[in-house]
LOZALUM-223273 format. One record per residue (C-alpha): x, y, z; residue number from 1. Coordinates in steps of 0.5 Angstrom, whole numbers. Example, Ala and Ser with C-alpha at 12.3 -4.5 7.8 and 13.67 -1.06 7.14 Angstrom:
2
NODE     u     v     w   k
NODE    25    -9    16   1
NODE    27    -2    14   2
This chain:
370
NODE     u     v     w   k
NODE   -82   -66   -77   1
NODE   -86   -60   -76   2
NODE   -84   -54   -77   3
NODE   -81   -50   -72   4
NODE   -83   -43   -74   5
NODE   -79   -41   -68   6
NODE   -73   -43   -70   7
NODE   -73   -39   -78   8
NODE   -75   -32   -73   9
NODE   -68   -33   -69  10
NODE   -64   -36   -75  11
NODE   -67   -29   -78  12
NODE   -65   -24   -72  13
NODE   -59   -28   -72  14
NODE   -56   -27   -79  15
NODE   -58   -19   -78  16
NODE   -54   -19   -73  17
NODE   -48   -22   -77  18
NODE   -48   -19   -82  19
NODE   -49   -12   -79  20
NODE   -41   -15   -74  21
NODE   -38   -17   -80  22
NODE   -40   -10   -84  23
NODE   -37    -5   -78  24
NODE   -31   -10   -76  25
NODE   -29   -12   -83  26
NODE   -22    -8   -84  27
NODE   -24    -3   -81  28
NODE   -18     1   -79  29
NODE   -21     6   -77  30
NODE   -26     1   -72  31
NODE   -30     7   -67  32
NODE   -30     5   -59  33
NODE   -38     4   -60  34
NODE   -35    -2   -66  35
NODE   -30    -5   -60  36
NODE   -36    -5   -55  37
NODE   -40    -9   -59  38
NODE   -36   -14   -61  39
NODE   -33   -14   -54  40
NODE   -40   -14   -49  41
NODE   -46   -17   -54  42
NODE   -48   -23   -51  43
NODE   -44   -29   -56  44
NODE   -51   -34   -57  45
NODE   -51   -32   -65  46
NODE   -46   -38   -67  47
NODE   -48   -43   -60  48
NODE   -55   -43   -63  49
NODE   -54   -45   -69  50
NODE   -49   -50   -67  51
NODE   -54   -52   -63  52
NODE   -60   -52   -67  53
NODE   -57   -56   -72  54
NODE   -55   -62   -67  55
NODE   -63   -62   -66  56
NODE   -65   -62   -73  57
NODE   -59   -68   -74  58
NODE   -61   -71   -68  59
NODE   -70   -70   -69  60
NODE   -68   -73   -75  61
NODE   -63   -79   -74  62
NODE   -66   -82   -68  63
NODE   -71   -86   -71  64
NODE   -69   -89   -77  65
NODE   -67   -94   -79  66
NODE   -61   -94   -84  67
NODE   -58   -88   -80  68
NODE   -52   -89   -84  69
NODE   -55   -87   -90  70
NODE   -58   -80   -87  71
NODE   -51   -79   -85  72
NODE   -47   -80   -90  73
NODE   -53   -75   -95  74
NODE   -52   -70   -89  75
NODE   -45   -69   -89  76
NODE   -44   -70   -97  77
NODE   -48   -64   -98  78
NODE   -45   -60   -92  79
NODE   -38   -61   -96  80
NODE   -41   -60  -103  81
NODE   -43   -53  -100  82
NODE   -36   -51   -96  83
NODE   -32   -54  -103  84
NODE   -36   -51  -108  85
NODE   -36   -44  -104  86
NODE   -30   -43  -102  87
NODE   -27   -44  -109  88
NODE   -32   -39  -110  89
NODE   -29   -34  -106  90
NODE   -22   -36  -107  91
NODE   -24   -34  -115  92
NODE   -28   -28  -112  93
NODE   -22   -25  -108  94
NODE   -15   -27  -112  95
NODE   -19   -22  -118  96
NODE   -21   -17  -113  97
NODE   -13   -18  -110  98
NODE   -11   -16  -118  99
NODE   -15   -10  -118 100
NODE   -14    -8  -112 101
NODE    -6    -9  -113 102
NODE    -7    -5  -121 103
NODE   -10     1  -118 104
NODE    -4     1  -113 105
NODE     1     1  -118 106
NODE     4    -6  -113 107
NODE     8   -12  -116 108
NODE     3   -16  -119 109
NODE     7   -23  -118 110
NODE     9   -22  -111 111
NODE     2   -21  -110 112
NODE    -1   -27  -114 113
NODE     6   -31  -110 114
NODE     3   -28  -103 115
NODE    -5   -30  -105 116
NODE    -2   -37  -107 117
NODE     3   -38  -101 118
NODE    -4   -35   -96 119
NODE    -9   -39   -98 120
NODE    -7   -45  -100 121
NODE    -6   -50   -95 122
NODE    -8   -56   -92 123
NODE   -11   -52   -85 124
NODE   -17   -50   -90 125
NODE   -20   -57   -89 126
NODE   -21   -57   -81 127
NODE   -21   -49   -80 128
NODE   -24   -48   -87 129
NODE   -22   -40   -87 130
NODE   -19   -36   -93 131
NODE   -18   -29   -93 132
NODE   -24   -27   -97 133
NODE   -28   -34   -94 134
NODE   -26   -33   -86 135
NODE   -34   -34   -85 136
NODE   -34   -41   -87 137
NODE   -30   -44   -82 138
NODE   -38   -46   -79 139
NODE   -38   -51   -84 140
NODE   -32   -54   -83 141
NODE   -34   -54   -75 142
NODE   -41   -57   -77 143
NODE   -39   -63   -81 144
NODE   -32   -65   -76 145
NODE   -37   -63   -70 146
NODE   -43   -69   -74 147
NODE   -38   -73   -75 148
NODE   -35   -74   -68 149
NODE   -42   -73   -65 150
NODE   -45   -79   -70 151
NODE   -39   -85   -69 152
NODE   -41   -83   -62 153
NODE   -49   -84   -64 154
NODE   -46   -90   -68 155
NODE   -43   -93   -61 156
NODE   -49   -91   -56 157
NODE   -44   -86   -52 158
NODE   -47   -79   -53 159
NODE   -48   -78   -46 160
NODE   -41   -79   -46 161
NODE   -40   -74   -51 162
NODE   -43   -69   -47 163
NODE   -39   -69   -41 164
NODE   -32   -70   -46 165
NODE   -35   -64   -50 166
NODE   -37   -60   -45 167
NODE   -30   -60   -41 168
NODE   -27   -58   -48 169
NODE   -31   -53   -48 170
NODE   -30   -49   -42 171
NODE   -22   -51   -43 172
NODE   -23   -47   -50 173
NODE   -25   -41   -46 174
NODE   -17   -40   -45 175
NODE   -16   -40   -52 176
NODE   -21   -35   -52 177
NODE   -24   -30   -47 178
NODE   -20   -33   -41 179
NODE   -13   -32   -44 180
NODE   -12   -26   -40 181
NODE   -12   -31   -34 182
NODE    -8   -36   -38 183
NODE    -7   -36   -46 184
NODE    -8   -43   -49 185
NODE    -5   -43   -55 186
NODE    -9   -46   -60 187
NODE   -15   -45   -64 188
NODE   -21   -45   -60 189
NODE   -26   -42   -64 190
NODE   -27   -49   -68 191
NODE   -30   -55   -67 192
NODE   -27   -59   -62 193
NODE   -27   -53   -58 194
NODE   -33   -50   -59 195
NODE   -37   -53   -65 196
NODE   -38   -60   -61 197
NODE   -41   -58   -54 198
NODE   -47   -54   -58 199
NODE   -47   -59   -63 200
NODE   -48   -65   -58 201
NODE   -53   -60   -53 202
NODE   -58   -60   -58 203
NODE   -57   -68   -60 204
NODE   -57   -71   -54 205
NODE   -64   -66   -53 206
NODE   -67   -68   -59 207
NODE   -66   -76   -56 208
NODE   -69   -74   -50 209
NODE   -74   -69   -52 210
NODE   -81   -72   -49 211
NODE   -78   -72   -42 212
NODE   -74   -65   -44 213
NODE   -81   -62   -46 214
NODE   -85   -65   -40 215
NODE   -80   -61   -35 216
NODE   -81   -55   -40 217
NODE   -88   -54   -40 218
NODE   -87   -54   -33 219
NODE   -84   -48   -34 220
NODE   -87   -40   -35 221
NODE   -85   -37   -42 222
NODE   -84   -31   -37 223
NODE   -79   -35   -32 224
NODE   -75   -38   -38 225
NODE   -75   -30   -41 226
NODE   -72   -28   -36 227
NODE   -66   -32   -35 228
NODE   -65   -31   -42 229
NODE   -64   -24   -40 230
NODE   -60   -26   -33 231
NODE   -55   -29   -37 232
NODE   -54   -24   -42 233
NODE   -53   -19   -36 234
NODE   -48   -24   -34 235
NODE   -44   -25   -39 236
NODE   -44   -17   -40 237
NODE   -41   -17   -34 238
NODE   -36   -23   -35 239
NODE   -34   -20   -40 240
NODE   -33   -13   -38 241
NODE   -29   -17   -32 242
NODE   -24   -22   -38 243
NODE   -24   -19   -43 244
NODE   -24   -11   -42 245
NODE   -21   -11   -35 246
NODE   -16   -18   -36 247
NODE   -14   -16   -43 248
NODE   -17   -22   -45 249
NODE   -16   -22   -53 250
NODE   -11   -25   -55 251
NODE   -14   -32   -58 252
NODE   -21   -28   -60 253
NODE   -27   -25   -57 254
NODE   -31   -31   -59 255
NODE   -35   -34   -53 256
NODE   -35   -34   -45 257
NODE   -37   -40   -39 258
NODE   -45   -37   -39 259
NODE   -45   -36   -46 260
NODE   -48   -44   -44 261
NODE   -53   -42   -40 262
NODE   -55   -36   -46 263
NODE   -56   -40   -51 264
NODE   -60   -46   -47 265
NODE   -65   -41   -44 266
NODE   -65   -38   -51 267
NODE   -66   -45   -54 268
NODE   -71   -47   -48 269
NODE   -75   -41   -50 270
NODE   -76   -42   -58 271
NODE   -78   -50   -57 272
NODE   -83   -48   -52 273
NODE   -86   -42   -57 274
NODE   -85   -46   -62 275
NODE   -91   -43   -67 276
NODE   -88   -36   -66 277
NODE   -86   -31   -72 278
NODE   -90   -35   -77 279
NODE   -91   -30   -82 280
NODE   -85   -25   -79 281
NODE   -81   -21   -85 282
NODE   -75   -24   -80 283
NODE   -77   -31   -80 284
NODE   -78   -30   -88 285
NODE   -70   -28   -88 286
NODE   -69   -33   -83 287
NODE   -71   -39   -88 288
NODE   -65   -36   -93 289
NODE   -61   -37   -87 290
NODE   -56   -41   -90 291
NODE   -56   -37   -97 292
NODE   -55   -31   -93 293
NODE   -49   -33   -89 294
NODE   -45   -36   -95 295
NODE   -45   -30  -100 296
NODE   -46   -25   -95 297
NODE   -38   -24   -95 298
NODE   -38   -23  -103 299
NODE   -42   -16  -102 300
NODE   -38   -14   -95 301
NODE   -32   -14   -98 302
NODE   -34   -11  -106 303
NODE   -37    -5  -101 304
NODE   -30    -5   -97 305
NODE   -26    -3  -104 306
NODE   -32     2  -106 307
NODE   -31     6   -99 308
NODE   -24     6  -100 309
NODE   -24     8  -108 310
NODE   -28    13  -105 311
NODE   -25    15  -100 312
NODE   -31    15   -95 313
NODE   -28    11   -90 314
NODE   -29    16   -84 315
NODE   -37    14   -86 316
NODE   -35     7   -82 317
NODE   -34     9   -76 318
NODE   -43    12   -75 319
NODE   -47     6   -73 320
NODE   -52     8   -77 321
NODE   -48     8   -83 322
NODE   -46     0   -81 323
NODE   -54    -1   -80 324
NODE   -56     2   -87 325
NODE   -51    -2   -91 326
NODE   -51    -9   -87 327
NODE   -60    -8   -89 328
NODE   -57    -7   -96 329
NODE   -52   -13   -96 330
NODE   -57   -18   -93 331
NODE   -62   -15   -99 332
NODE   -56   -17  -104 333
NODE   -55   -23  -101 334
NODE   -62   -25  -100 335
NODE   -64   -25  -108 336
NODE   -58   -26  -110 337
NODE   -57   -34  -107 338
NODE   -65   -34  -109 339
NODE   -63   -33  -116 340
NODE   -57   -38  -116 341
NODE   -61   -43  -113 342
NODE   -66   -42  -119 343
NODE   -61   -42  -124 344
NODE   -59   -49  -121 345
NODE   -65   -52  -121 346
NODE   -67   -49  -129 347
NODE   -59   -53  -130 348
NODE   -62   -59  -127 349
NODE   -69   -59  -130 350
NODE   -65   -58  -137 351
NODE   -60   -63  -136 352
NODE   -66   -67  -134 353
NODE   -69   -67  -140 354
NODE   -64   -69  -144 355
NODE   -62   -74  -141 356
NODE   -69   -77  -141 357
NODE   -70   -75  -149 358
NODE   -63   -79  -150 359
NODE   -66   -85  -146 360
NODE   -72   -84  -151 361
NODE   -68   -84  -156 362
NODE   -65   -90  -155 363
NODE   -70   -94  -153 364
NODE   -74   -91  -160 365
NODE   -67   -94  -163 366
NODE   -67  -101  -161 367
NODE   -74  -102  -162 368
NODE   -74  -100  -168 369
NODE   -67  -104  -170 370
């Protein structure tokens, strides 16, 4: 399937965009107004794309094989070989950083090992994925149980029943969400029966359609579809000002709104229809190491939160330059960070290649010689 450099040039745009919110929001007690705004107003397409880019690529990639069951199974193994290997990872990272942190204080080191074991430890991880430390990895588990789903309904040729039944899930989750100033639904609605589902669906149900999609698309100015893009991110400013700022609409999270639909859509509708756009980008670069960047990301976050405090330069959080300039730091960390451990596993794996070759040589020279 050819490259859609499009996709890399968001997913880069994307991932600044994350890491720049979770630098500014990650505890932050001391969070500036200009901090709450942003996280309350800034159109919420970022997570949606990425849900909905990953049900097309999944859904490109499915539609004509023969064995599908084979890619499936290969797809969500590996989803959930990243999330266990990750999450441990930084369940590791944060029980020695919460030692530390408790020796620097002078606090009892047993109730503190008692609290991190009773907090972390528990069966919700498998379809939340949160932690303390790994809050962010919640997507992971959104996508595998989201593939999962939206493959057994592949598999019983009912995706478009799909699509109505997740679309009514996700305008249902709103009120667990930014609606819960009107009526508070109380479940966890940033997931992915809620949220995960619908977008992950979205994009798979394009993927299966995709010639009579882009025949309507072509038809379409870049200029119009641009232009809709910008009406739904004005419309979901005011939605939220409306929910969220005026009804109170916080109490389940601020994670999406009823036109994040029609935002990501248009969003989605413009990258397809531009799709060699940003080829040589230094965004669409940092957007092919997107995956990378996401997972360790949190690592520096939080080492750069203990080092502001130990500091004592927390104050310096509430500028929004600061935060820019520290979240440009943390993607570059991140970036060559995730680069150098994939390279590490790779040298291990031609290594352990290697020597597995040599013992089967070794083996066959035996026998031979026996």
């Amino acid at each position: 399937m050819e490259r859609i450099h499009s996709f890399d040039f968001m997913k880069g745009f994307a991932i600044i965009i994350v890491v720049f919110f979770h630098t500014m929001s990650h505890n932050a007690e001391s969070q500036s107004e200009y901090g709450n705004l942003l996280l309350y107003v800034f159109p919420r397409f970022i997570i949606p794309f990425f849900f909905i880019v990953s049900g097309y690529l999944f859904g490109m990639k499915i539609k004509n094989r023969i064995n599908q069951t084979v890619y499936f199974k290969s797809y969500t193994l590996k989803l959930i070989k990243i999330f266990i290997s990750w999450h441990l990872l930084y369940l590791i990272y944060d029980f020695m950083m919460e030692i530390l942190y408790s020796l620097y204080k002078g606090a009892d080191l047993k109730t503190v090992m008692e609290e991190f074991v009773v907090s972390n430890l528990n069966l919700e991880v498998i379809y939340y994925g949160e932690a303390s430390a790994s809050y962010h990895l919640w997507f992971l588990t959104a996508l595998i149980w989201s593939i999962i789903i939206l493959y057994i309904f592949i598999k019983f040729g009912r995706l478009k029943y799909l699509f109505v039944i997740s679309l009514m899930l996700n305008i249902l989750g709103l009120f667990g969400q930014t609606y819960s100033g009107i009526f508070y639904l109380s479940v966890e609605t940033m997931d992915a029966l809620f949220l995960g589902l619908f977008y992950t669906t979205a994009g798979c149900f394009i993927a299966y359609h995709i010639e009579k999609f882009k025949r309507y698309l072509f038809k379409m100015s870049t200029s119009f579809i641009f232009f809709l893009f910008i009406l739904s991110s004005f419309i979901q400013m005011i939605e939220s000002y409306i929910t969220v700022v005026q009804l109170d609409g916080t109490r389940g999270g601020v994670g999406y709104y009823l036109s994040t639909i029609p935002l990501t859509l248009s969003l989605f509708m413009l990258l397809i229809k531009n799709s060699p756009s940003g080829k040589r980008s230094i965004v669409t670069f940092i957007g092919r190491n997107t995956l990378g960047i996401y997972l360790t990301h949190m690592i520096f976050v939080g080492f750069a939160y203990y080092v502001i405090h130990f500091l004592n330069m927390e104050g310096l959080r509430k500028y929004f330059i600061f935060n820019l300039l520290l979240s440009v730091m943390i993607i570059a960390l991140s970036h060559y960070s995730y680069l150098f451990i994939q390279a590490c596993k790779n040298k291990v794996l031609y290594l352990n290649k290697n020597i597995s070759s040599r013992k089967g040589l070794f083996a066959i020279t035996k026998r031979a010689a026996g």
